[in-house]
DOROMI-794779 format. One record per residue (C-alpha): x, y negated, z; residue in one letter; residue number from 1. Coordinates in steps of 0.2 Angstrom, whole numbers, plus 5000, padded with zeros to 4 digits. Layout:
residues N
<rec <X,Y,Z>,A,NUM>
...
//
This chain:
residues 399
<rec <5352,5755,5890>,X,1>
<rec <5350,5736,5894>,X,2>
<rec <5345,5730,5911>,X,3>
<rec <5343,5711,5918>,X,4>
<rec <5344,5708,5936>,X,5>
<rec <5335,5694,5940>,X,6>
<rec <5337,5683,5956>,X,7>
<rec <5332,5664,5961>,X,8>
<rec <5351,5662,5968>,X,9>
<rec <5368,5669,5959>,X,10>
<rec <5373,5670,5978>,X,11>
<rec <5361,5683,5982>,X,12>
<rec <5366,5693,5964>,X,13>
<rec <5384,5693,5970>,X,14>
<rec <5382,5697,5986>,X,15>
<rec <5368,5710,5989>,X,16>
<rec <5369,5718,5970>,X,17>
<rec <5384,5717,5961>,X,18>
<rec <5389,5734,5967>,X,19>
<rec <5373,5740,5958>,X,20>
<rec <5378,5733,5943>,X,21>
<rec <5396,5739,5944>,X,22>
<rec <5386,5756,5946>,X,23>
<rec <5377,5752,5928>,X,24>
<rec <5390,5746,5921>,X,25>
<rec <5404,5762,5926>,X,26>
<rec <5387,5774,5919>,X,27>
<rec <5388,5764,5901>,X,28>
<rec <5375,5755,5901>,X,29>
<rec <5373,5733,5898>,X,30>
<rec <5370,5723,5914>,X,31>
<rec <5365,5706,5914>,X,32>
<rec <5364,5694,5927>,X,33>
<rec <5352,5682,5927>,X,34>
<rec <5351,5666,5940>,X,35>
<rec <5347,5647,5941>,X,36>
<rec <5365,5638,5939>,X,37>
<rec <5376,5641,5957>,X,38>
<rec <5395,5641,5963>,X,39>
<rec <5396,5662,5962>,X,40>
<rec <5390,5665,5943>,X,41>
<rec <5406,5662,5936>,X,42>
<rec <5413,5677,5948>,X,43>
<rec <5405,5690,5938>,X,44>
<rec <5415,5689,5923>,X,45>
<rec <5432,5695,5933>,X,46>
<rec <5419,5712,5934>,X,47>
<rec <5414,5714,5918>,X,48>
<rec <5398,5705,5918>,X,49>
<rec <5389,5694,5908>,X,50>
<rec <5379,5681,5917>,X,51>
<rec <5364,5669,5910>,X,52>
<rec <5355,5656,5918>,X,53>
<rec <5337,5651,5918>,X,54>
<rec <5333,5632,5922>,X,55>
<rec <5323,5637,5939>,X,56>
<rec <5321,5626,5955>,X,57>
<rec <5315,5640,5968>,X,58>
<rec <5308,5627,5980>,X,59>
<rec <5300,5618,5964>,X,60>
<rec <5277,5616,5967>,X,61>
<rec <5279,5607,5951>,X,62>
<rec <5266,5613,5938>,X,63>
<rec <5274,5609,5921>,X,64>
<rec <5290,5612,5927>,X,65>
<rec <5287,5628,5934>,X,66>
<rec <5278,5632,5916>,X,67>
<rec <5293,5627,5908>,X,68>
<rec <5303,5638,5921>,X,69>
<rec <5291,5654,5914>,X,70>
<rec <5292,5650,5894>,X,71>
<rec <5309,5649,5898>,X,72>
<rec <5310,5666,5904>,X,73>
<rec <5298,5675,5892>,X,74>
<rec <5311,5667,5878>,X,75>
<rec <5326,5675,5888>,X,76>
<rec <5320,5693,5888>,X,77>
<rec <5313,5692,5872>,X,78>
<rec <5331,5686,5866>,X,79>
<rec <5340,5700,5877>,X,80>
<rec <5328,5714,5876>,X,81>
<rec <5332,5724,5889>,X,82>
<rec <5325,5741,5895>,X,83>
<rec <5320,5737,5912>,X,84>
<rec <5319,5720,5922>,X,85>
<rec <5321,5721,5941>,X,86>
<rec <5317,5705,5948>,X,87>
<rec <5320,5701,5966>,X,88>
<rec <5312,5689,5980>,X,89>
<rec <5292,5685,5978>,X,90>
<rec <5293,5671,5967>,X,91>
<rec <5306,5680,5951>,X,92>
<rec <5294,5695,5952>,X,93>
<rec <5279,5685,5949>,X,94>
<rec <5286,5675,5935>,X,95>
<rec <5296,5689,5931>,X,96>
<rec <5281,5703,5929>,X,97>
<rec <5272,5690,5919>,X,98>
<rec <5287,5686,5907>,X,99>
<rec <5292,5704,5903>,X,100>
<rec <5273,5708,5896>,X,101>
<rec <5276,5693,5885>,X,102>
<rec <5292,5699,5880>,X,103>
<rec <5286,5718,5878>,X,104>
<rec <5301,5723,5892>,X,105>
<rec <5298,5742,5892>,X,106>
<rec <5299,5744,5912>,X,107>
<rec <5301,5732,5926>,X,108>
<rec <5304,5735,5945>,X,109>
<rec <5302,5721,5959>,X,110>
<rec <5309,5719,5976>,X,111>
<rec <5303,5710,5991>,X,112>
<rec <5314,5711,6004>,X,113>
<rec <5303,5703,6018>,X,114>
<rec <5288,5694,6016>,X,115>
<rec <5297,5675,6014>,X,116>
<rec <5291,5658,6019>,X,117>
<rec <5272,5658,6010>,X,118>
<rec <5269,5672,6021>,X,119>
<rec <5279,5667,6036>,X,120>
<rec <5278,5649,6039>,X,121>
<rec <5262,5641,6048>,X,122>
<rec <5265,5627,6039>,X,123>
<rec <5250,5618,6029>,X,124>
<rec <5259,5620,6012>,X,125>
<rec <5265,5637,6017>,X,126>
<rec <5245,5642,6021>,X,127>
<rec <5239,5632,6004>,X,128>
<rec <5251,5640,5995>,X,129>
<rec <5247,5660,6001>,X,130>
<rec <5230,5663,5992>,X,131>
<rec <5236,5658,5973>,X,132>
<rec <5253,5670,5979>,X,133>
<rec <5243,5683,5984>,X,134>
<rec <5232,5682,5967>,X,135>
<rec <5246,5680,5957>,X,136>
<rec <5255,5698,5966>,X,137>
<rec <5240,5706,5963>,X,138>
<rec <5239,5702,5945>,X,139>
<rec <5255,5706,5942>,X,140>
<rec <5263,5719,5952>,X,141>
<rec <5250,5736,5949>,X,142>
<rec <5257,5737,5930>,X,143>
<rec <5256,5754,5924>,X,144>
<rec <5274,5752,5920>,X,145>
<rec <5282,5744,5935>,X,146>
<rec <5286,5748,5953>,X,147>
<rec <5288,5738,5969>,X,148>
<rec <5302,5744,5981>,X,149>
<rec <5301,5738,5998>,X,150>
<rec <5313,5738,6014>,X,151>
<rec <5303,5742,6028>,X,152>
<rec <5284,5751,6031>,X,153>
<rec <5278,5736,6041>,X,154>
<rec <5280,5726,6024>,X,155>
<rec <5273,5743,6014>,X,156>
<rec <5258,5741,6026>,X,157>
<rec <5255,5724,6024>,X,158>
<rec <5256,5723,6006>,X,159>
<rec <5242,5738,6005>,X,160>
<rec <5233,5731,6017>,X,161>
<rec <5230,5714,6006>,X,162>
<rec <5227,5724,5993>,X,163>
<rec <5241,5718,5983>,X,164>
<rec <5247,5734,5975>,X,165>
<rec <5243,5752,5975>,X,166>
<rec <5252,5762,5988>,X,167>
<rec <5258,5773,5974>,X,168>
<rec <5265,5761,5966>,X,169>
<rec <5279,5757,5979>,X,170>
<rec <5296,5764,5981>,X,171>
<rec <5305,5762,5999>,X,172>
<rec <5322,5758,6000>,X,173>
<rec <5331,5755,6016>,X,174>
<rec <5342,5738,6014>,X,175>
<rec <5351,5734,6000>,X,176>
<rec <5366,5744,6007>,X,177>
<rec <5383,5742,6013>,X,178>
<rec <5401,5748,6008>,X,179>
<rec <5405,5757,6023>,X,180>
<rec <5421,5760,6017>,X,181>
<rec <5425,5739,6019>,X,182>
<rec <5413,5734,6033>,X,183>
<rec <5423,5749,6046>,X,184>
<rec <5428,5746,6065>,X,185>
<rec <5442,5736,6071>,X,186>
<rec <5457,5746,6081>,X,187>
<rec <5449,5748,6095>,X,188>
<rec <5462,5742,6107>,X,189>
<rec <5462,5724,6095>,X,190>
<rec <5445,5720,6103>,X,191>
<rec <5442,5728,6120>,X,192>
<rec <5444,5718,6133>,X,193>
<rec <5445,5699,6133>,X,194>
<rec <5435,5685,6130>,X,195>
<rec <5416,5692,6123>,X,196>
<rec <5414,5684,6106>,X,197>
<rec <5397,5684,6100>,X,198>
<rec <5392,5680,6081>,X,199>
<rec <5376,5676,6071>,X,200>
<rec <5377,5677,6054>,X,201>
<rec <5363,5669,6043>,X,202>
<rec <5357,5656,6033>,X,203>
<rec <5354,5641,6046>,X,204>
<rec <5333,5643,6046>,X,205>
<rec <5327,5640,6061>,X,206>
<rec <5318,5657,6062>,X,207>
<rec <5334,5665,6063>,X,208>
<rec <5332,5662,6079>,X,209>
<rec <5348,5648,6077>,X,210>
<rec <5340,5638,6089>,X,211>
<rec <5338,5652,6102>,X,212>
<rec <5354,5656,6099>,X,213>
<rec <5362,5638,6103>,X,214>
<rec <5352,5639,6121>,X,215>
<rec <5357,5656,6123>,X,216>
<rec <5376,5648,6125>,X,217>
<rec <5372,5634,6134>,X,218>
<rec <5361,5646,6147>,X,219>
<rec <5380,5658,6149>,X,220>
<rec <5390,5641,6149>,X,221>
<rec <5381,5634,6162>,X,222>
<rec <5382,5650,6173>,X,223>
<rec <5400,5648,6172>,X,224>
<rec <5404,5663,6159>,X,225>
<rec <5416,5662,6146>,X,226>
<rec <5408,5670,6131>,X,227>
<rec <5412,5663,6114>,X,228>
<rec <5398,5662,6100>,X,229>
<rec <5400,5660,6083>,X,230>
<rec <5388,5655,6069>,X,231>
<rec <5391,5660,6053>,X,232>
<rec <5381,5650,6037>,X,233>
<rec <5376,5636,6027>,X,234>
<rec <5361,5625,6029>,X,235>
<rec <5349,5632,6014>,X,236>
<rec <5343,5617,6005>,X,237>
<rec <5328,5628,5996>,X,238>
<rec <5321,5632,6009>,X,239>
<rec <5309,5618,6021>,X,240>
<rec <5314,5629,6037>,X,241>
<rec <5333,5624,6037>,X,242>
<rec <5342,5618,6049>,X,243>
<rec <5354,5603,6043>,X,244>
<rec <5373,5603,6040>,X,245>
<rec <5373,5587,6055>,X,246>
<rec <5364,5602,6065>,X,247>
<rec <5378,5611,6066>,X,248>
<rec <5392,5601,6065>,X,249>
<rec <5383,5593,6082>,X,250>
<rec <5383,5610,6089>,X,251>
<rec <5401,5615,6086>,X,252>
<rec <5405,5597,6093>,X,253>
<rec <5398,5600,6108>,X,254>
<rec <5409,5617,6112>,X,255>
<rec <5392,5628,6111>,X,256>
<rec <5395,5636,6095>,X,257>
<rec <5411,5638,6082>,X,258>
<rec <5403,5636,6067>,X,259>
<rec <5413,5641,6050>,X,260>
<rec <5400,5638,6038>,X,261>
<rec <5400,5652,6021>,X,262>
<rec <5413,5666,6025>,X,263>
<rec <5419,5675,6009>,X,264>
<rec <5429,5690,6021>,X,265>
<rec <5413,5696,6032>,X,266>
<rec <5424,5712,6036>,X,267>
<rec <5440,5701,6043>,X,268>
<rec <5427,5691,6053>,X,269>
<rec <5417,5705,6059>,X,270>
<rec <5432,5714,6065>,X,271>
<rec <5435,5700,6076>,X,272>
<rec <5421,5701,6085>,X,273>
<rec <5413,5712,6099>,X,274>
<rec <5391,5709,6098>,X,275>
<rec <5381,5702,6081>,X,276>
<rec <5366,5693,6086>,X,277>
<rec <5349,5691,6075>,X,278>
<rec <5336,5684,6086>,X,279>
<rec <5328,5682,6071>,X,280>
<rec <5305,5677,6068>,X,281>
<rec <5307,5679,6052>,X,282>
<rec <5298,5694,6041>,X,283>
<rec <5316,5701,6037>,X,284>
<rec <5317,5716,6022>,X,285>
<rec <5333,5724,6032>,X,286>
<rec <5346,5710,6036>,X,287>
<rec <5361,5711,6029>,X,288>
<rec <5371,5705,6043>,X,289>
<rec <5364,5718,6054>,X,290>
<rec <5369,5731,6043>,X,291>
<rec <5384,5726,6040>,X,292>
<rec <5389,5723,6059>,X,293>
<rec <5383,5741,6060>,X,294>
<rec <5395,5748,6049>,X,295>
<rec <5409,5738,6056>,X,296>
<rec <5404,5747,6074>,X,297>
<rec <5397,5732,6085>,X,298>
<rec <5383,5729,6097>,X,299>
<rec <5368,5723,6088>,X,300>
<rec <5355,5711,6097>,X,301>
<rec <5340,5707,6089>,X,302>
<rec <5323,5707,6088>,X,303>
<rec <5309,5720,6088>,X,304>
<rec <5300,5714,6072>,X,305>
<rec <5299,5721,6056>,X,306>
<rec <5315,5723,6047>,X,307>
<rec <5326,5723,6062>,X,308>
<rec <5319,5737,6069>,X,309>
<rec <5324,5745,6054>,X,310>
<rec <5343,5745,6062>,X,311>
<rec <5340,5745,6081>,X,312>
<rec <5327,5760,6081>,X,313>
<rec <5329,5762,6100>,X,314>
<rec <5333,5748,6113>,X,315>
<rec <5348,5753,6121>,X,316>
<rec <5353,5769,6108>,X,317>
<rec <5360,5759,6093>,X,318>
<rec <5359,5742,6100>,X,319>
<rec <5347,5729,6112>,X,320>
<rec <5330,5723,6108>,X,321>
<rec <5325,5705,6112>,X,322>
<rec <5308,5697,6112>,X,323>
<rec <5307,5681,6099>,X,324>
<rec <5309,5662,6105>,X,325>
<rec <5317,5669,6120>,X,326>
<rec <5333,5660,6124>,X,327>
<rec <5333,5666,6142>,X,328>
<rec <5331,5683,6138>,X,329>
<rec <5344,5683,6125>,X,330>
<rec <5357,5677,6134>,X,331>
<rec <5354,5692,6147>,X,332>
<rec <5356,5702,6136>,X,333>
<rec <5373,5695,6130>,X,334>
<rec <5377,5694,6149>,X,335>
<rec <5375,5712,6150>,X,336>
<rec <5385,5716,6139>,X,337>
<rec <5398,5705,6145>,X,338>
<rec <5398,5715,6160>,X,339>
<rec <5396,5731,6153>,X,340>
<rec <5409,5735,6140>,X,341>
<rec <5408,5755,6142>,X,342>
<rec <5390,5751,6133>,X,343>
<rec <5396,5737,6121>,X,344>
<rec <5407,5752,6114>,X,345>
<rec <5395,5765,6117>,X,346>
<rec <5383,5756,6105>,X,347>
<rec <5394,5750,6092>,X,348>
<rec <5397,5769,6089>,X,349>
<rec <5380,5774,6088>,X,350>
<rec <5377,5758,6076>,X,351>
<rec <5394,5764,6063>,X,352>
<rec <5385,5784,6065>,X,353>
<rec <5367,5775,6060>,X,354>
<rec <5375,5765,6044>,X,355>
<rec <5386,5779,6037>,X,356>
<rec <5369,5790,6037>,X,357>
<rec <5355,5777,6031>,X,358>
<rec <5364,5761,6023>,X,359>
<rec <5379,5768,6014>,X,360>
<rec <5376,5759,5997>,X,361>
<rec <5381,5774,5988>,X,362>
<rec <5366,5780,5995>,X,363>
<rec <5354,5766,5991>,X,364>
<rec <5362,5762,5974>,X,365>
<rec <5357,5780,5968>,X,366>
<rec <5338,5779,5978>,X,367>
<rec <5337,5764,5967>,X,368>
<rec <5344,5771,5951>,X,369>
<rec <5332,5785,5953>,X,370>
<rec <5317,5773,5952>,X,371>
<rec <5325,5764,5937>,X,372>
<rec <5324,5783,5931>,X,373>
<rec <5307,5788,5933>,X,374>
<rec <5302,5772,5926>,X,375>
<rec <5312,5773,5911>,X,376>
<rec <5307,5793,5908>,X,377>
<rec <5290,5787,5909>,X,378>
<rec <5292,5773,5895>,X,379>
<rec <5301,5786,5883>,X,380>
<rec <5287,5798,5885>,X,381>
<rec <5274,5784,5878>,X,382>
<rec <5286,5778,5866>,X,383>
<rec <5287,5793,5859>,X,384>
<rec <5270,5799,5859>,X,385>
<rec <5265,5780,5851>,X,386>
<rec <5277,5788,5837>,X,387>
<rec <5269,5803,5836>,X,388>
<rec <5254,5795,5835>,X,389>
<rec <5259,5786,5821>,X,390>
<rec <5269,5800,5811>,X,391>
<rec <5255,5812,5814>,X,392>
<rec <5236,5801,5814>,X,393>
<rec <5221,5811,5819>,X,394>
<rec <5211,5819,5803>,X,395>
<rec <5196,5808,5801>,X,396>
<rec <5178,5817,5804>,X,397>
<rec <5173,5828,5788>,X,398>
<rec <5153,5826,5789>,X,399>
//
């Protein structure tokens, strides 16, 4: 079989679903990658992967363009024909959906992981916008022959609630996974002790909580503590709620944060440090970095929103809870941990138990193949009944 994994950034197909294609691919089937252009494409041909790209500005309102953008598309998987289309991110399982009847794809799956600015953001083109993406989701994601998958029951909720799609038509799938095998704890005796090294890792939007974040070490650095924090990200140019590069560079001269901009080696980082921080407001899916912090056995601090809650289930079990826009409170929480390094430890175990039984990707990749299955089954059965159909046509009426 043929299947296209569609995405609005090649970033985000290298580095949350290549290993689900490596997992099509290793079963025998075709995997194709498909992006606007980006600096990671070219990386999936060392893997055995084709990758396509479809001239798409994800930040683009423009009308014509964004037609051009879906004619495109529709051209694309007519060209390709695959068997099933799984389009992640709002806006590709809009276009997506709509291209794939065009193109007579047999079965398509879409995944929002989190409900993304339109949904978010306050803003006035972030509030025009919602009412022409909520029509467009509910025009295209309750197809007899398509399934949503989902990260988290707050976003399963709220979908339901809008009425955007029929509960049964939704599949829910915890993160999109990690390999616990790379992402595992440091030696222990490289990390206890010492300086306290906190990191964030995220794209630099300000409901990350980046700002919070930055007062947060200025609040410790003024009390005198010696605690390190590192920020871990690029500005994301798509995106109207990103911070600037001069943003960061500003903080890392001023000795708050050390910022390294894009890490390749999360797993060498991560073992580096002892606490991950999200104080993120943003409607997450299930962050990655959290998960991944998980599995390499550190304190998590976040929030207790929607998506992070999936990973700290418990304030002060698998990690600490934090309200949002709380810079003061956050760096209490850092503080105590500071303090306390019998409970930094304490809870980086409990974090490594909670990914090795809910986010192993081994785990989610086959969760998600099995939905690629019952759709596909259920495309077979019509194809072959429309064949039987036409072998075998009804006797017309004797009267």
């Amino acid at each position: 079989m043929k299947f296209v994994l569609f995405a609005n950034t090649d970033w985000y197909l290298y580095n949350f679903r290549l290993s689900t294609a490596l997992r099509l691919k290793a079963d025998g089937h075709e995997v194709v990658m498909l992006s606007p252009p980006g600096a990671f494409g070219a990386r999936f041909a060392s893997h055995g992967l084709r990758w396509v790209t479809l001239p798409m500005d994800r930040a683009s309102l423009n009308p014509l363009r964004e037609a051009a953008t879906w004619w495109h598309l529709a051209r694309l998987l007519r060209r390709e024909r695959p068997d099933l289309l799984h389009s992640f991110t709002v806006k590709c399982a809009i276009y997506g959906a709509l291209a794939a009847r065009v193109a007579r794809v047999p079965a398509v799956v879409n995944a929002v992981a989190g409900m993304g600015y339109v949904f978010t953001s306050d803003g006035a083109k972030a509030r025009a916008l919602r009412p022409l993406v909520k029509l467009l989701l509910r025009m295209t994601l309750g197809h007899r022959r398509s399934l949503l998958i989902l990260q988290n029951p707050d976003d399963a909720a709220a979908f339901s609630d809008a009425r955007l799609i029929a509960p049964e038509r939704v599949r829910m799938i915890r993160s999109s996974g990690v390999d616990t095998s790379r992402f595992r704890p440091a030696d222990p005796a490289a990390t206890t002790g010492g300086r306290l090294r906190v990191l964030l890792a995220a794209r630099l939007l300000w409901e990350k909580g980046i700002q919070e974040f930055v007062d947060a070490a200025e609040h410790l650095r003024a009390q005198g503590r010696d605690v390190e924090f590192v920020l871990a990200g690029t500005p994301d140019p798509g995106n109207p709620r990103s911070a600037t590069q001069a943003d960061a560079q500003g903080w890392n001269d001023a000795g708050l944060v050390t910022w390294l901009g894009h890490v390749d080696d999360m797993p060498s980082l991560l073992r580096t440090v002892h606490v991950m921080v999200l104080p993120s407001y943003y409607r997450e899916g299930v962050p990655k970095s959290l998960i991944e912090a998980a599995a390499c056995g550190l304190a998590i601090i976040t929030t207790d929103l929607p998506g992070c809650r999936e990973v700290v289930t418990e304030h002060g079990s698998d990690g600490l809870r934090v309200a949002p826009r709380d810079a003061l409170a956050l760096a209490q929480r850092i503080g105590m941990l500071d303090d306390d390094r019998a409970l930094l430890e304490r809870l980086g175990r409990c974090a490594r138990q909670r990914a090795l039984s809910d986010f192993d990707e081994r785990l989610v990749i086959q969760r998600t193949v099995d939905v690629y299955g019952e759709l596909l089954s259920s495309a077979d059965r019509q194809r072959q009944h429309a064949l039987r159909a036409a072998k075998y046509p009804p006797k017309p009426l004797i009267r």
